[in-house]
N, C-alpha and C positions, 0 to 999 in steps of 0.2 A: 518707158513709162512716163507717162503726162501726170501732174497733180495740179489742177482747181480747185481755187476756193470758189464755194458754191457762192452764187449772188444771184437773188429773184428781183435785181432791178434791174429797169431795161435794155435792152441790148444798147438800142442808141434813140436817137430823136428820128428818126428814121423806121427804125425797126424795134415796134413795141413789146417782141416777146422777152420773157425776163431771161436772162442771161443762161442761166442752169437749163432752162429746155434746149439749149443746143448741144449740151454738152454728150447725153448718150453714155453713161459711163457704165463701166463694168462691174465698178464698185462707190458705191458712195456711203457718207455718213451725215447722216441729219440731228443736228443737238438739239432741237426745238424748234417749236413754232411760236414767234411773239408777233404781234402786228405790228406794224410799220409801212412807211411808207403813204400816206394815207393819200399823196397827190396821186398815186399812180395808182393805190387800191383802194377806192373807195368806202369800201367795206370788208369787215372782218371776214368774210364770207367769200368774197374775191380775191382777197389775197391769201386764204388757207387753199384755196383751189388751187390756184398757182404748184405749191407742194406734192398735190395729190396728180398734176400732172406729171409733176418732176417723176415721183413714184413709177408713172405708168412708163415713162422715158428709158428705165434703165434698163438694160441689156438683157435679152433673156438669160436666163440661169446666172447671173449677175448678182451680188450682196450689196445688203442695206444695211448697214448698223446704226441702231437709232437709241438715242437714249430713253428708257423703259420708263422713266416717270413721267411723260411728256403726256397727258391722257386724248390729248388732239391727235398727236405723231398716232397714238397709238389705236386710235380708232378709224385713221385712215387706212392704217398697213388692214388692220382686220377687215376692210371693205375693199382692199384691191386685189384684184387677178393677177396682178402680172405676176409670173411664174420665176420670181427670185427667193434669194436666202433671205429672209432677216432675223437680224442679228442683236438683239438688245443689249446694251449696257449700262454701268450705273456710277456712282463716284467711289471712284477709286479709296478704300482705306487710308484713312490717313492723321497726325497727327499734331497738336501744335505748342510748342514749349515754348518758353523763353523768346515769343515772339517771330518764332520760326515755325515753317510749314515740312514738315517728314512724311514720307509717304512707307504707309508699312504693308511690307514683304518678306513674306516665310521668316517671319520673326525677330527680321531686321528694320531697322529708322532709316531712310534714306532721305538725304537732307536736298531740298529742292530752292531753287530761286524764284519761283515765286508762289500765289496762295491763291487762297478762294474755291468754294466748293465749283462753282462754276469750270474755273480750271482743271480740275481735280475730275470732274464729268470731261471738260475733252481727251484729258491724258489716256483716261480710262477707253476712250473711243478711239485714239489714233493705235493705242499699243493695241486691241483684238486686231485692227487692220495688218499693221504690223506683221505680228506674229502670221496673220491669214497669210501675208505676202514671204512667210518664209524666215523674217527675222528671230533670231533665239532672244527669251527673254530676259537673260542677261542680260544681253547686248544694248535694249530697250533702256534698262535699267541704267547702263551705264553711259549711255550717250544721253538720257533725259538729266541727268545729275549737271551739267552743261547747260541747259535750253535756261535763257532768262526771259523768257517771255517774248509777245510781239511789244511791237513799239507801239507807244500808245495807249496802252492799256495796262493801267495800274503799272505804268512808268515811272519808277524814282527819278524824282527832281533834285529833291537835297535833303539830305537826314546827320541828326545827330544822336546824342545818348538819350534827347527828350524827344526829338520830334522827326518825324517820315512825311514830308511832302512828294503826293505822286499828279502827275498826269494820267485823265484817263478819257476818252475817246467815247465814254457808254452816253450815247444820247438819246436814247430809245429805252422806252420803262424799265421793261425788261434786264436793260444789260445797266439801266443804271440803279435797280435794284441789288446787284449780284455785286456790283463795285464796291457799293457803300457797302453792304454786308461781309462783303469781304475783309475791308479793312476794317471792319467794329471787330469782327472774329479774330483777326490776325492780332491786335492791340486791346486787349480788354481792357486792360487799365489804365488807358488813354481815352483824352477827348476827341470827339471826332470832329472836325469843321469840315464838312462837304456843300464845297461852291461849282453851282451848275448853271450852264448858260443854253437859255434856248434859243436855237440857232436855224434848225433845220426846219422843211416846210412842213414837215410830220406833227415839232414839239409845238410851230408858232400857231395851228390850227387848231381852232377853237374847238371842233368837233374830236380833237385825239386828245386833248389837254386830261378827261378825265383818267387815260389809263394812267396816268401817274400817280395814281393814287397810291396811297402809302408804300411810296419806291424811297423814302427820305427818311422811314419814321427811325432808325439805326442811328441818325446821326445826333450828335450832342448842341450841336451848331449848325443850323442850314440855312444856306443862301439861292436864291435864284434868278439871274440875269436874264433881261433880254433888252434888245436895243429896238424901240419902236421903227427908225428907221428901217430897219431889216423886214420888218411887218410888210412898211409903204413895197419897201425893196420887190419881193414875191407877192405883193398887191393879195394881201391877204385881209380879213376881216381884224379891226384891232380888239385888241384885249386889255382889257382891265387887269391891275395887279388883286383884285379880290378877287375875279375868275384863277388865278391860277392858284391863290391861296387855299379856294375852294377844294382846286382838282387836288391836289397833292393831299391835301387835308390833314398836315401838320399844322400844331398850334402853333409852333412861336417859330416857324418860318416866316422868312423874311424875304420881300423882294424887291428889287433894284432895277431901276432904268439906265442907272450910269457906274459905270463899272468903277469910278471911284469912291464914289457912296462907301462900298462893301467895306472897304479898307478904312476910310475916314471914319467913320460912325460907329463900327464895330471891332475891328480888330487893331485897336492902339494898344 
């Protein structure tokens, strides 16, 4: 057995197909569809295409498991032929005490390392796979009790009894939506300071800068970086720090050209 993490960006500087169309699989699962990428897909329109081929790629009599609130995933499956199973799923039950994320099962708390409904939707997609391939749900159960997550993502840095510093990888609206909400949920009666840096040739481009729109509004404190260098760097169009105040369209976000600003000005 092979496992692939699916990726729709390019195979190489050579060969422009996105990665996932070579892959051919027997089974795959799709969590959604967000835009990205905007150097390689121009438009929203081109890069949900991309998916809708991946669809037509996989194996005849072959399974799709997708998650069922996705209403793009879900209005391509209802337009394709290709003659597979799909398989919808949704966020797993679950519950959150004392700052802790339990996932509930036949009446039990199962106490997990880490959170977010986000997460909580893949969990929910790898165990049908799972189970498809044979595994008993127990077994599921008791080896997820173990997983602390990928690196990167909503990665503890340093915590004590007042405060949880993480690392997180979400650069893209989409996932940097699910971050922040994550931790507001996971910590309700805490402040949240979420500092984000735009880095990629996706966040620095002027024409994707709107889908950020309210991916920030969760936080109590927000920051946002970018280094104009980086701009020259990918020889892109510059940006103004009110264009991006704009896109986001939080009020009392704040943004920064020099990454010691953040810390000198605000957080003494």
């Amino acid at each position: 057995m092979a496992i692939f993490e699916g990726d729709e960006y390019l195979s190489s500087s050579i060969d422009r197909r996105p990665k996932f169309h070579l892959y051919r699989p027997h089974i795959a699962l799709i969590s959604g569809i967000a835009y990205d990428h905007i150097n390689v897909f121009p438009s929203l329109e081109i890069y949900e295409k991309q998916f809708e081929i991946f669809i037509n790629l996989i194996e005849k009599n072959g399974k799709l498991f997708f998650y069922e609130n996705d209403e793009v995933l879900k209005k391509m499956l209802e337009n394709s032929k290709n003659k597979i199973s799909k398989i919808p799923y949704k966020t797993h039950n679950f519950s959150i005490k004392n700052q802790k994320t339990f996932l509930n099962y036949n009446g039990k708390e199962i106490p997990i390392h880490f959170f977010g409904e986000h997460n909580l939707q893949n969990l929910e997609g790898a165990k049908k796979i799972c189970m498809s391939l044979g595994v008993k749900e127990k077994d599921f159960y008791n080896s997820i009790k173990n997983f602390r997550g990928a690196n990167r993502r909503l990665e503890i840095l340093k915590k004590n009894e007042n405060t949880n510093i993480f690392w997180d990888f979400a650069h893209s609206p989409s996932k940097l939506k699910a971050s922040v909400n994550a931790v507001k949920n996971q910590f309700r009666n805490r402040k949240l300071v979420s500092c984000m840096e735009l880095h990629t040739f996706s966040s620095l481009s002027k024409n994707f800068l709107k889908f950020y729109k309210n991916t920030m509004q969760e936080s109590d404190f927000a920051f946002v970086y970018f280094n104009p260098e980086t701009i020259k760097h990918k020889k892109l169009e510059n940006i103004k720090i009110e264009e991006i105040k704009n896109s986001f369209a939080k009020k009392d976000l704040k943004v920064f050209t020099k990454k010691n600003d953040i810390f000198l000005n605000n957080l003494k």
